[in-house]
N, C-alpha and C positions, 0 to 999 in steps of 0.2 A: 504494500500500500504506500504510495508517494502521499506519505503527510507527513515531511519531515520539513522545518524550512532553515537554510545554511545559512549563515551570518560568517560573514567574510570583512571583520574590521580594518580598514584602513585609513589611518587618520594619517595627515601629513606633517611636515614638523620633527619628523626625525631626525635626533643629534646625533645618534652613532656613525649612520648611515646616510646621506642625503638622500630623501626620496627613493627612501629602500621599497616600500610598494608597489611601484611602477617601474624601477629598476629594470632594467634588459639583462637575464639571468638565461645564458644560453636561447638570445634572439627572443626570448619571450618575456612580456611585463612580470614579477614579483608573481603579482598577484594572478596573473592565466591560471599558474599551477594548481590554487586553491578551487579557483572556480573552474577548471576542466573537471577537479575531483568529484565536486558538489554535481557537472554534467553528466559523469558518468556511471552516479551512484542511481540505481532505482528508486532508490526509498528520498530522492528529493525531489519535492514539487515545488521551490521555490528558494534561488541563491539570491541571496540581498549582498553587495557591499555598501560599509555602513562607511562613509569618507565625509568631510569636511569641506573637500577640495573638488573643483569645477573639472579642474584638469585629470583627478582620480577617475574623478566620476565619468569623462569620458572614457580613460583608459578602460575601465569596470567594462561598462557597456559592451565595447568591441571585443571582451571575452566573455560577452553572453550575460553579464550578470545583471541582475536586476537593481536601479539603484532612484529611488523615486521623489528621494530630495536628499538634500546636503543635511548631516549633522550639526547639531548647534553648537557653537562656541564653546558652552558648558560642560558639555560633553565630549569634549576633542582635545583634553589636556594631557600629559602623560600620567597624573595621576586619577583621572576619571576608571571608576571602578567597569570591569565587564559587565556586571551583574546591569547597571545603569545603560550603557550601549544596548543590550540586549534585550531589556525591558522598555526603551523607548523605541524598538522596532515591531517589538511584539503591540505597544498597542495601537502602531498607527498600520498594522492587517489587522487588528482588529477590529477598528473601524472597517476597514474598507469589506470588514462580515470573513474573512481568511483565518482560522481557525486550525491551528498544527498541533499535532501529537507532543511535536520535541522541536527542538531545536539544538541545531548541530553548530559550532564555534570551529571555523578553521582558519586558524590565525594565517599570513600569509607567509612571516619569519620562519612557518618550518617546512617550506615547500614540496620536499619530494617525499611523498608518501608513498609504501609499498602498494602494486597493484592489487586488489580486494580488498584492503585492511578497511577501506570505509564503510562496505557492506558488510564485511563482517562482524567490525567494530557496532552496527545497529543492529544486526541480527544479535548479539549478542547480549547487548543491552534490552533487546523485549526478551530474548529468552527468560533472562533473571531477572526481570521486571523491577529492573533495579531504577531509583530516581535518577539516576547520572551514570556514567563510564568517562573514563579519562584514558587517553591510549598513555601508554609508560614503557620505560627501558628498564631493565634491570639493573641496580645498586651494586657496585662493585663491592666482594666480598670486605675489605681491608674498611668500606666505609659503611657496612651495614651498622643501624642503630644500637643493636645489641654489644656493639663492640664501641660503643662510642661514649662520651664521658662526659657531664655536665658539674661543673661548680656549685656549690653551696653559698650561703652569705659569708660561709666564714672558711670559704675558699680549699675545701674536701669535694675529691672528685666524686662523681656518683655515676652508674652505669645509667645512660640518657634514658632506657626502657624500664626503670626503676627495680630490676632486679637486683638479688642480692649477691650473685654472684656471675662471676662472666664466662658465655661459652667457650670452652677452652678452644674446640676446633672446629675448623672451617665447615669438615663436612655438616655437622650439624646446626649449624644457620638457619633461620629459617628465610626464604627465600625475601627479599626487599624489593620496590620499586620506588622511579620518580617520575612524576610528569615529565613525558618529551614536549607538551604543547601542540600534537600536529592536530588533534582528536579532541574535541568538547561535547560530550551529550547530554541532553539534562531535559525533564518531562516539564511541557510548559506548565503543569500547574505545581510544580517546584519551584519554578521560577517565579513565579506568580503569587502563591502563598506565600512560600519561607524565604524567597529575597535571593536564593540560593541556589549557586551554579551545580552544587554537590549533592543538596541532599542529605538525605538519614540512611541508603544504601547505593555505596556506589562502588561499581564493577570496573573492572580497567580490560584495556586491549592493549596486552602485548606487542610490541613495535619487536619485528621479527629482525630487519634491517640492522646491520652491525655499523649503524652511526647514528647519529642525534647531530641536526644541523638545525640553530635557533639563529639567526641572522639577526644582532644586535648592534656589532662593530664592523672595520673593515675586513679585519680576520674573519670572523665568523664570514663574511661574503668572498672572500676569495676559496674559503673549506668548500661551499657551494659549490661553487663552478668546478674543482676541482670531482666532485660529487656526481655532478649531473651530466661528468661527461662518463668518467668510470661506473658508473652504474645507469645506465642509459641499457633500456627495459625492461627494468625491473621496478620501476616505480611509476604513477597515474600519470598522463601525459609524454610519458617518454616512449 
């Protein structure tokens, strides 16, 4: 069932990167990559980018995506919460009577997604009829929480997972994750009710892919490219 609708943020004004959005990342804008994903997922009937900018907004367009007025000021700062972007797009389809299951967050800084992980990352999420999924990489063992150690006021360490004593060895870890950011899914009326991208159950999908590219600086932009030619198809768009 296509009632999912994609939110594709791009707000302009980026200091790491100039105009890392619209960027030409192997001949294509930043942002194509998100919104080909959102095209070639079934379960989406509708990709909004959510931009500030006239010039975004044309880029948006000519990769298809939907983008129906410019963002407001308010909401275009770097420290404007998601939660806010995502809630002021949810109610202006709801005016227009457009009513989605979920909404999907695919930020445009982690562009190359494995091919399926989007459909599967949603099939997954009704499977477990979870409020949210977040896709995530695996925690290297050396920084798993259980191994990690927090101060006191009066500066004794403590194991950060409040146990009393620490797993001696690796194999028995218990497996960690972190947000990669490529993947947001959350059930509109979580969003709606509790304010909240995450929820009181949430699932994650697995980034199968043995890298995590979040395009923040120039570094992180030149990892890209080196990315999307070496791994060129195996990921949406490529």
């Amino acid at each position: 069932m296509r009632n999912i609708l994609a939110i594709i943020p791009a707000r302009s004004g980026s200091k790491g990167v100039k105009d890392k959005n619209i960027r030409v990342l192997d001949g294509k804008p930043l942002l194509w990559y998100s919104a080909q994903a959102a095209k070639e997922c079934s379960y989406i009937h509708t990709t909004l980018v959510s931009t500030d900018s006239e010039r975004y907004a044309e880029v948006a367009r000519e990769c298809g995506a939907d983008v129906p007025w410019l963002r407001p000021a308010a909401l275009s700062t770097d420290t404007t919460p998601s939660i806010d972007v995502v809630l002021h797009a949810l109610e202006y389809y709801q005016q227009q009577g457009h009513h989605f299951e979920a909404v999907c967050i695919l930020q445009p800084t982690t562009p190359l997604r494995e091919k399926g992980s989007l459909i599967g990352a949603i099939e997954r999420f009704r499977e477990l009829q979870a409020d949210a999924l977040v896709s995530v990489v695996p925690v290297p063992h050396e920084y798993n929480p259980h191994w990690l150690f927090e101060p006191d006021a009066s500066g004794i360490l403590h194991i950060a997972t409040g146990e009393a004593e620490i797993i001696k060895r690796r194999q028995e870890l218990p497996p960690a994750f972190m947000r990669d950011g490529s993947i947001y899914l959350t059930k509109t009326e979580v969003l709606l009710q509790q304010r909240s991208l995450y929820g009181k159950r949430l699932a994650y999908w697995e980034n199968k892919m043995a890298f995590k590219v979040n395009i923040d600086v120039e570094s992180d932009w030149l990892l890209a490219e080196e990315y999307v030619v070496s791994l060129k198809g195996r990921f949406i768009g490529s």
